[in-house]
Structures are given as structure tokens and as C-alpha cells.
N, C-alpha and C positions, 0 to 999 in steps of 0.2 A: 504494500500500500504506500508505500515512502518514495513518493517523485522525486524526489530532489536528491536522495542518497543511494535509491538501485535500478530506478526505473522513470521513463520518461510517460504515463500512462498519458494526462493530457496530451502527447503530442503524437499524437496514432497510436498508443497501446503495441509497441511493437516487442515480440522477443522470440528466441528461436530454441524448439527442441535440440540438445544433441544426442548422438545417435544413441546411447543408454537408453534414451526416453524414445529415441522410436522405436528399439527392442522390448522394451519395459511397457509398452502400449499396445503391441502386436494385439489384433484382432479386436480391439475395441473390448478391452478388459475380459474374456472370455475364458480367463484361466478359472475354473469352478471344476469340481466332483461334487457326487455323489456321498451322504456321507454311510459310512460304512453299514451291514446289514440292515438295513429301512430304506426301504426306495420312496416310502411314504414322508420320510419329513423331509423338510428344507433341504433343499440342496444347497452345498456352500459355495460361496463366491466371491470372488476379488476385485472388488472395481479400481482404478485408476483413477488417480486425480492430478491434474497438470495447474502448477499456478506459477503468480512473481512476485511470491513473499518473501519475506528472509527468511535465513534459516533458524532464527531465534522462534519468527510465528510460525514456522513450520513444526518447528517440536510440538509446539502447543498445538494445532491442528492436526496433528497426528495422534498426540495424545488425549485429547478431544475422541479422535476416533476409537480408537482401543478401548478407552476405560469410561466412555458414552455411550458413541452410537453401538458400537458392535454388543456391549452389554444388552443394548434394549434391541436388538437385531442378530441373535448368537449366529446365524449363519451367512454373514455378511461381513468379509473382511476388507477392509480402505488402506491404500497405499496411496503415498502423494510420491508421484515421478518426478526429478528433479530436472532439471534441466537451464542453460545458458540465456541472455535474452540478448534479440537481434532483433528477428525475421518473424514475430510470434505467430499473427495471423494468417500468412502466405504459408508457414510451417505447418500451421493445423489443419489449412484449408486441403493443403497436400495429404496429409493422414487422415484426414475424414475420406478422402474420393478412394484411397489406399484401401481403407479398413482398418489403419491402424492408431485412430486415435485412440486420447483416454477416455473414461465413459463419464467425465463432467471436467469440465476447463474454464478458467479463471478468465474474464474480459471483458471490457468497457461494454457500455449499451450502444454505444456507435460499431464498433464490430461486430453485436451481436445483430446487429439491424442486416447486415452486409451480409452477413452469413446467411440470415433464413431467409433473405430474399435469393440468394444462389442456393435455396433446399439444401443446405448441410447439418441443419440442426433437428433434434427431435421437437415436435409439436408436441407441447404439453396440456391445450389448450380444455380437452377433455376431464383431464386432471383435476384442473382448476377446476373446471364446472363442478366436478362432484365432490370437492374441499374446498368451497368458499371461505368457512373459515380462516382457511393460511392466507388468502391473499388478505384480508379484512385486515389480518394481525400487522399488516406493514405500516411503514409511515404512508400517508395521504401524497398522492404522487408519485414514490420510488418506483410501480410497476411501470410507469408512462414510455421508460427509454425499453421494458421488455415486453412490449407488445406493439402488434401491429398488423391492421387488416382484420381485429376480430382474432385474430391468434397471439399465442403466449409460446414463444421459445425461449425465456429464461427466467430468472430471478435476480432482484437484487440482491444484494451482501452487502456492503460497507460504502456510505454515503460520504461521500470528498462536500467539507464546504470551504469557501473562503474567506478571510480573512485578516484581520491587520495585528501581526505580532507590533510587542511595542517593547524598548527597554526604558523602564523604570529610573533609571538612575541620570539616562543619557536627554530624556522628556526631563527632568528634575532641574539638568545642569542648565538647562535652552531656557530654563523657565517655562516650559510647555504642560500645560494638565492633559493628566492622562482621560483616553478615551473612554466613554462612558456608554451601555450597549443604548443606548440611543441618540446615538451622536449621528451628522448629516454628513453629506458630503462635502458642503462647505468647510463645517468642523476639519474634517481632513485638509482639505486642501489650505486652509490658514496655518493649521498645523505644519504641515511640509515646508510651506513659505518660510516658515521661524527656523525649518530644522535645514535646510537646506545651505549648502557654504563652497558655493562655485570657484573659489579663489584653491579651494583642496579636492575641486571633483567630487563634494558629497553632495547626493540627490537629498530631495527631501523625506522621501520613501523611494523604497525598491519592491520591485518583483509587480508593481500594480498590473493588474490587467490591462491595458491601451488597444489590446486590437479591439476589430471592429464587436467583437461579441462582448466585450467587457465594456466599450462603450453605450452599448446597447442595453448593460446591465444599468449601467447609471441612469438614460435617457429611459427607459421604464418606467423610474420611481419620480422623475420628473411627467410622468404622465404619455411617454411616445410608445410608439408602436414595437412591439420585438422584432428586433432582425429578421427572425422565424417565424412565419406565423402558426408552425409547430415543432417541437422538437422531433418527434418521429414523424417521417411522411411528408415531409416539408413542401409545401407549393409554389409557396411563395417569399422573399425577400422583400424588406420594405427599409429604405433609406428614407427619415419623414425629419420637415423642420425640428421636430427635438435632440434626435442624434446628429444633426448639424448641428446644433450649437451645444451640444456633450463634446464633442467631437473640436469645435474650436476650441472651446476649452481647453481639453487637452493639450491640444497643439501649442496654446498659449503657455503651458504649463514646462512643457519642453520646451520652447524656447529661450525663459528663461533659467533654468536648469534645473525650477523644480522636479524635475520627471525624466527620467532618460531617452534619450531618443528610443524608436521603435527599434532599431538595429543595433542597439545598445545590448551587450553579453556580457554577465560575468557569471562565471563558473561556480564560482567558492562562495554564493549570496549567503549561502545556511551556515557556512563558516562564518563569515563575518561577522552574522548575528550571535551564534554563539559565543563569539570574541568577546562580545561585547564594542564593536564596532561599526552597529548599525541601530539607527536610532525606530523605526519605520521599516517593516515588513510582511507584503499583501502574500500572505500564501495559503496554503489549507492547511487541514487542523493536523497531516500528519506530522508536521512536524513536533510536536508537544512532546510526542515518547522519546523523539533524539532529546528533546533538552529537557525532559525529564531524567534522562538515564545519564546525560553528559554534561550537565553545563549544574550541579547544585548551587552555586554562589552566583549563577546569573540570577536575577530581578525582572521577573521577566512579565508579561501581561497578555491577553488576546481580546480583541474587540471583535463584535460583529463587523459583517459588511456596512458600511456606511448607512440612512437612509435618505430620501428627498423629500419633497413634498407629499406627492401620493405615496408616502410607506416604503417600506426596504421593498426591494427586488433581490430575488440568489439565482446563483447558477444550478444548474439541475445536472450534475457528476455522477453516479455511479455506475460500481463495477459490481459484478454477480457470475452467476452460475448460469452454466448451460451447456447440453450435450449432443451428441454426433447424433449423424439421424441411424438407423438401422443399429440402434441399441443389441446389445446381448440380452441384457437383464432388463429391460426396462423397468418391472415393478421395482426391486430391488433400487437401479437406480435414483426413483422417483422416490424411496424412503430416503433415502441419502441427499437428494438436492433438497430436500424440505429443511432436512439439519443443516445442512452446510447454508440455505440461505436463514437461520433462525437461532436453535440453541447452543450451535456451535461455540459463536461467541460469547456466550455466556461465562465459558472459562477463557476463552483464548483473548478476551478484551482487559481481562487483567492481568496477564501477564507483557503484553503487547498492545496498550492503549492507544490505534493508531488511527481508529474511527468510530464513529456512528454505526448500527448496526442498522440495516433499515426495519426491520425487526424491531418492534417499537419497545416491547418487553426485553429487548437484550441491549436495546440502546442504553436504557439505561444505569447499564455497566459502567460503557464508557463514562455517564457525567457522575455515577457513585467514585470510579475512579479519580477522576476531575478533583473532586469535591475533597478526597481521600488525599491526595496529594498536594493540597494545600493553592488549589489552582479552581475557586469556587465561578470565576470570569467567563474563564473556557467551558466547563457544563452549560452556564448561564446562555454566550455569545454559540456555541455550537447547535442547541433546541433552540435556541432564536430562529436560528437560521433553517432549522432542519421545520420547525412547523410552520415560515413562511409560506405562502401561498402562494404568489408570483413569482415561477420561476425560468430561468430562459434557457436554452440550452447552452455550453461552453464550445460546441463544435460541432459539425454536420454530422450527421447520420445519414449519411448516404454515398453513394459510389462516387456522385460526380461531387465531388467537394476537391478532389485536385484541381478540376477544370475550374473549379471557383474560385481556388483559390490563387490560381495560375494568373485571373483577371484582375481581382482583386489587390493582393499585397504588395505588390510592385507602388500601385498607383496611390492606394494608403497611405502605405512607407514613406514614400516619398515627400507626401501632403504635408503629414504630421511632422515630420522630421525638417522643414522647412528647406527641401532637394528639388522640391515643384515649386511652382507660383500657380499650378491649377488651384482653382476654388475646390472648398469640399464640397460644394454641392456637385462637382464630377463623378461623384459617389455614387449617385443617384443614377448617372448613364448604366457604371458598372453592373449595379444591383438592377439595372431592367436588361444589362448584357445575360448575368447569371441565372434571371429568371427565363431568359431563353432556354439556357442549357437544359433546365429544371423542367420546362414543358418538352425539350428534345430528349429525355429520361421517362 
């Protein structure tokens, strides 16, 4: 779950089996007997599980398995297949047409979308229908990015939100008050102005979201239209006066050094903050478990996402479960993705507190942990966010989102980064270019 330390999930969800785990996945978990003299009971079996956790939550998710789920499932054994990350989705896409995927794998809801539109995924939709209760138990929302068309090919698991780490001591020296979970946008942005000091190359904040979807987070709450006008299924694109003037904003904001340009890189941002050398930083909540586990003497804080006028807007993130189509076991699997999207976490969120569970009953592990650790903000600014209402999505869910974005970030980039002299209202060209592609899809 940790972007910024093993995995780049917001940035296509990308990683690659090695060949252990295409051995270790052969047949789509099929290694099962018969158990000895009784043809009549259960037969035993081994399903596969492919993810891109660490290996600290791996213990715990394994152990989760053993001495949970198989207790309440005695003829059902779980192995999690390890594997490199690169090439995840093109790697799975290949073992699914193969035969040799696992029989449930770890991946954003924009991959998941890609896949059962290319029929690689089991339809669970049936499922659902006859256990309404499981889906009922989720947060309001979370299924949104696992279904589509009337069908359900996956679950969520662990809810990404975002927000503004803050250091305590570095807000203290600026004379700056700390943020409070109902603080505006403006609030932020006055804030950065104080913390910002162009003469040493400090921004006022790092890591903000600036592209166009994080723009379109703020331009919501000021009352504009979402980028999207859905997250799954998407039809249409909408560039409207409010995300132009979100949007100058910004650009105003990089100009003068509040904000980094959009082509602005640094590697080591989670370093820095944990240094203690960063005053402002917009990230999601996994980071809490690194500086809970590494940084005791930082002073550290979390705010919600900012709000506007009309009320906070959040980005709508997560990752979940989901399986190859032509299952071995399906029943068998189908007790297993229930746990894996629900009780699982129940233990594995305290040893590894690195999200929200969307599982509303195991969510709140996470904020007991929070609360347990001396970080009562983060419970507080994380369920802010998690029982918002208005949320947008972080990135397309769909095939043609290279071609959009092929049109798009060149001509943004540019905008914002003050490389053009075009107006942002050129934006507006782009986004009725992309909604071409979107009607040619």
C-alpha cells in the first residue's frame, strides 16, 4: 500500500511476476486432493494470492490466513506468491489468457475496469445478488470503481485518501497555526505563502496534486463540474469557468514559487519530511506507518483535504480484490475474497496501519490504531474524508486514457509552468479533442 516507498500505484499500478510466481500460479491455483478415505467431505485446496505489499504486511496477511481464515475454512489453504514489481498488469493479463494466474490479485479499480472489459476477470455479480449483506457492510461508495455495466468483478480493500502532513515545530518557527480538519483552501494557500522561501528553493508545500484531476478536486468544492462526469464509464470530460480559474490559481501559485512547477521531481519528498525538513506535505494516509515506525521524535500532524465553499470534495482511490475468469474453485474462492476484502484486516491493520479498510467494521482498526498511537488528527482527518460524499476520481479508468493523456499534459504542463503564453481556456479545445476519442471508444 506504501506509494512512495515500494510502489508507484497512483501512477498505472504497474509490477511484474517473476518467474517463481509464474511457477507458483500454474493453473490458476488448482493444486487441491482429495482428503484421505471420504470422498464425501471437502476437498482440500490451495489458492494463490499475488499482491504489492511489503513483506512486513505480508507476514500479517499470511498469518491472517492460517490462524483465521483456514480455521473457519479447515479445507482451504492460502498462499500469497511473491513476486518483483514492473510490468504488473500486462504480466497478469498474460497468465490469465495462459491459465496460469493466481486465483485472486491485488489492483487499483482503474485496472480492474480494463481487465473485465477485455473478459479476464471472474463475474461475481451473482454473488452479490444472493449476499447483499457484504456489499451493504462497505463504506458508501468504495464498490463505485468495482463495478460496471450492472456487473461486479471485484472488491475493494484499502481506501488511499489525501492529504496535508504538516510539521509541528517547522509551522511553530514560520509562526504559522496549525491546520484544523476544517480548514479551506484558502487557509492552505496563505499558509504556503508564509512557508515558502524562494531565495533556498523551499516550496510552500510539496507533493500537492496540480494536475488537471487534483485541480478539478478543488474546482468541485468551489461549486464546478468534475472532470469526469463519472468515474467508471466515463462519457464525458468537462473543462467549465470554475476549473479555469482553480487552474489560474495554481499557475499563479507556481509562479511565484509557492508550488512547484508541474515538471518539478524530487525523489526523496518522504525523506525530507521525515528529516524534519519539510514544513507542508499533500500525500495519502500511507504514509503514517513509515513515520510511525521511523521518525519517534518527529512532531508531526495530518489535516484533511482542504474545503471550499460548497464543502470538501476527495478523490475516490482504491485498491481491492479480484480474480481470473475460469476459476478452479470458485466457491472456495469466493469465501476467500469476502475475507480478504473485510476481516482480514482486522489483524493485519494493526500490525501494518497503512489504510482504511473499506470494510467499515474493520476501518475502524485503523482510527483505534490512530487514536492508540497518540495521532487522534489522522483517525479524525482520515473518516472525514472516507464519509465524504463528493468524490472524483484520481485517474481514468479506461483504455484510452494514454491517448488523453498524450493530448493533454504536454499542453497543461506547459500552461501552468508559464512555457506557453496559451490561455487556459485552451483546455477547453483539448477536453472536446478527448471527448472525441471517448465517443471513438
Amino acid at each position: 500500500m506504501k506509494k512512495g516507498m515500494k510502489k508507484a500505484m497512483a501512477l498505472g499500478l504497474c509490477a511484474i511476476m517473476t518467474t517463481a510466481m509464474l511457477a507458483g500460479c500454474k493453473s490458476n491455483g488448482a493444486n487441491s486432493s482429495k482428503t484421505s478415505g471420504d470422498s464425501s467431505e471437502p476437498k482440500q485446496v490451495t489458492l494463490k494470492v499475488v499482491d504489492w505489499e511489503s513483506d512486513e504486511m505480508n507476514a500479517a496477511i499470511q498469518d491472517a490466513f492460517d490462524n483465521v481464515f483456514t480455521k473457519a475454512h479447515p479445507n482451504i489453504k492460502v498462499e500469497i506468491v511473491k513476486g518483483s514489481y514492473s510490468d504488473y498488469g500486462q504480466q497478469l493479463a498474460g497468465m490469465i489468457t495462459a491459465g496460469e494466474a493466481p486465483d485472486v490479485f491485488q489492483g487499483g479499480y482503474d485496472m480492474a475496469a480494463s481487465f473485465y472489459q477485455k473478459k479476464l476477470l471472474t463475474d461475481w455479480t451473482d454473488k452479490v445478488a444472493a449476499e447483499p449483506d457484504f456489499v451493504k457492510s462497505l463504506y458508501e461508495g468504495t464498490m463505485n470503481g468495482w463495478q460496471l455495466d450492472g456487473k461486479t468483478y471485484g472488491f475493494p480493500s484499502l481506501v488511499n485518501v489525501y492529504g496535508v502532513f504538516y510539521n509541528k515545530d517547522l509551522l511553530a518557527a514560520a509562526g504559522v497555526s496549525e491546520p484544523t480538519a476544517d480548514w479551506t483552501w484558502d487557509d492552505l494557500w496563505a499558509m504556503a505563502e508564509k512557508l515558502k522561501d524562494p531565495a533556498k528553493e523551499k516550496y510552500g508545500i510539496y507533493g500537492l496534486d496540480t494536475s488537471g484531476f487534483g485541480v478539478a478536486n478543488i474546482s468541485t468544492s468551489y461549486g464546478g463540474a468534475p472532470l469526469m462526469d463519472k468515474v467508471m464509464g466515463t462519457t464525458k470530460v468537462t473543462v467549465d469557468d470554475k476549473f479555469i480559474e482553480q487552474a489560474t490559481k495554481i499557475q499563479s501559485l507556481i509562479a511565484d514559487g509557492t508550488l512547484p512547477k508541474r515538471t518539478y521531481e524530487v525523489t526523496n519528498q518522504n525523506s525530507m519530511f521525515e528529516a524534519g525538513e519539510m514544513a507542508l506535505m499533500y500525500y495519502g494516509q500511507w504514509e503514517v506507518d513509515s513515520l510511525l515506525k521511523n521518525c519517534p521524535d518527529l512532531k508531526w500532524g495530518y489535516a484533511p483535504t482542504p474545503q471550499g465553499p460548497n464543502g470538501r470534495t476527495t478523490t475516490y482511490d482504491t485498491v481491492g480484490w479480484m480474480s481470473p475468469k475460469n476459476l478452479a474453485h470458485p466457491e472456495e474462492t469466493w469465501e476467500l475474497i469476502k475475507f480478504m476484502s473485510s476481516d482480514l484486516y482486522q489483524t493485519v491493520l494493526k500490525v501494518t496501519p497503512v489504510a482504511p479498510c473499506a470494510h467499515s467494521a474493520s476501518a475502524s482498526v485503523f482510527y483505534d490504531v490512530m487514536n492508540e498511537k497518540g495521532h487522534p488528527e489522522v483517525a479524525e482527518a482520515v473518516k472525514t474524508m472516507m464519509e465524504t460524499k463528493t468524490k472524483n476520481g484520481v485517474r481514468y479508468a479506461a483504455d484510452w486514457s494514454s491517448d488523453a493523456g498524450k493530448l493533454w499534459d504536454p499542453v497543461y504542463n506547459n500552461i501552468l509552468d508559464g512555457e506557453s503564453k496559451d490561455p487556459l481556456t485552451k483546455l477547453q479545445d483539448v477536453a472536446n479533442q478527448i471527448n472525441g476519442i471517448i465517443a471513438g471508444n
